[in-house]
N, C-alpha and C positions, 0 to 999 in steps of 0.2 A: 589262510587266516583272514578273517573278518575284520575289517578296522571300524570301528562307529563313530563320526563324527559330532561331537556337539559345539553346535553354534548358537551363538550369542546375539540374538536379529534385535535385542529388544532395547532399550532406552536405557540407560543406567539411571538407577535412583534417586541419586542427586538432580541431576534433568530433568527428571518427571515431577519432581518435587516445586523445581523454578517453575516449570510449566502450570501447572496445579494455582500454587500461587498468584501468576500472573492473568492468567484467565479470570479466577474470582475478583482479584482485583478491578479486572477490566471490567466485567458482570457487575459490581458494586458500584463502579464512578460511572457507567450507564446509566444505573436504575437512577440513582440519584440526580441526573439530570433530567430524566426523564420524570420523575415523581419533583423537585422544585421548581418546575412550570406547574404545578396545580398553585390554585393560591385559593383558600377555604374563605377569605373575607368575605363580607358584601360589601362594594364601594356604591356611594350614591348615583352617581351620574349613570347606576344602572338601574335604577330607582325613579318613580315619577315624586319629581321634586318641583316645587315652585319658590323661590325667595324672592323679596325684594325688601329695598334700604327705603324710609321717608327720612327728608328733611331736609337741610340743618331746619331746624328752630329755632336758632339765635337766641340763647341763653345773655344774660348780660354777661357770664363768664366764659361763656363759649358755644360750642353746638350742640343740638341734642338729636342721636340718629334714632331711627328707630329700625330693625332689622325683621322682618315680620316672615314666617312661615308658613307656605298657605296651603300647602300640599306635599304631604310625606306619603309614604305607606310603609315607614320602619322608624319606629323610635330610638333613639341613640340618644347617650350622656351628653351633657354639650363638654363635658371635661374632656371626650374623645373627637372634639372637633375644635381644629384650628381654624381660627383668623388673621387674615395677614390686612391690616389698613391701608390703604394707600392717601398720599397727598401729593400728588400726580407721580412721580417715579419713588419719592422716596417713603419707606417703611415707618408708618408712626408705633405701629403696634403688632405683636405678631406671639400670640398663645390662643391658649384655650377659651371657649365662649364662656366658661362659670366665674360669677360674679365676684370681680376683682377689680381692684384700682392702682393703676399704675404709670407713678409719672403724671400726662394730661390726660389720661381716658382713664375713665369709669366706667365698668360693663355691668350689668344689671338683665339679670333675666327675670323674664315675668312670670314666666309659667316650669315650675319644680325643675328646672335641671334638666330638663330635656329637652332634645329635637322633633318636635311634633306637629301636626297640624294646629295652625290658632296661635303657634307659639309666637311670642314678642320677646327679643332681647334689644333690649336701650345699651347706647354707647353712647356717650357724653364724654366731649371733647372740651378740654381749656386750653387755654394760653396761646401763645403767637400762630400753631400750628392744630390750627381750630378746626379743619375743614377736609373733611372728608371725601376722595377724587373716586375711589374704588372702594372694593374688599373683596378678598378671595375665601370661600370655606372651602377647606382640608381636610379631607377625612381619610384616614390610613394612609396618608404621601399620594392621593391622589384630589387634584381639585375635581371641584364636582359645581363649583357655582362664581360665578364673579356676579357683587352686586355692586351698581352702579345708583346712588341718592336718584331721587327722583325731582 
């Protein structure tokens, strides 16, 4: 008599199912590390850019800077770019460059709301903390310019 063996060499389905699972998984939190190292911005400082600060002008009530723009080659909102003031370490001001007053500074852009060549945006400073040491523009959490008064 004949006996026929049948043997069972293969994975049970439950197992192949964990396995299944966790490989995609793995496959998934790969790609995804791998694809949030792109970053689709354009940040400035990759950008040919020129800024610089004139003044104080000595207002009778405080200073008047002027922040001037001399060289872009990409126009941007100034409501997409931060300023942070300086008066030597400490913070006088720190938002967006579109025309607002707040506290002792008053920002004033001269030309539509944008970052462009030619552009002029005024900061006028009052009170005790009149005087302008720095400023940093910010654009998408990366600095791109420290301007220092002239």
């Amino acid at each position: 008599m004949k006996r026929v063996y049948n043997e069972d060499s293969a994975v049970s389905p439950i197992i192949a199912t964990i396995l299944l699972i966790g490989i995609t998984v793995i496959l998934a939190a790969t790609l995804i590390a791998i694809l949030s190292t792109f970053n689709n911005s354009t940040h400035f400082h990759d950008i040919d850019t020129s800024e610089y600060m004139e003044g104080p002008f000595n207002l009778s009530n405080g200073n008047e800077y002027f922040l001037n723009i001399t060289s872009t080659s990409q126009i941007v909102p100034l409501g997409q770019i931060t300023i942070e003031i300086f008066n030597g370490s400490k913070v006088l001001y720190e938002g967006n460059l579109l025309n607002k007053t707040t506290g002792n500074i008053k920002i004033v852009d001269q030309v539509n709301a944008q970052f462009s060549p030619a552009n002029s945006v005024e900061i006028m400073l009052s009170g005790k903390e009149n005087r302008i040491t720095s400023s940093d523009l910010i654009y998408d959490s990366t600095l791109f310019a420290t301007v220092t008064p002239s």
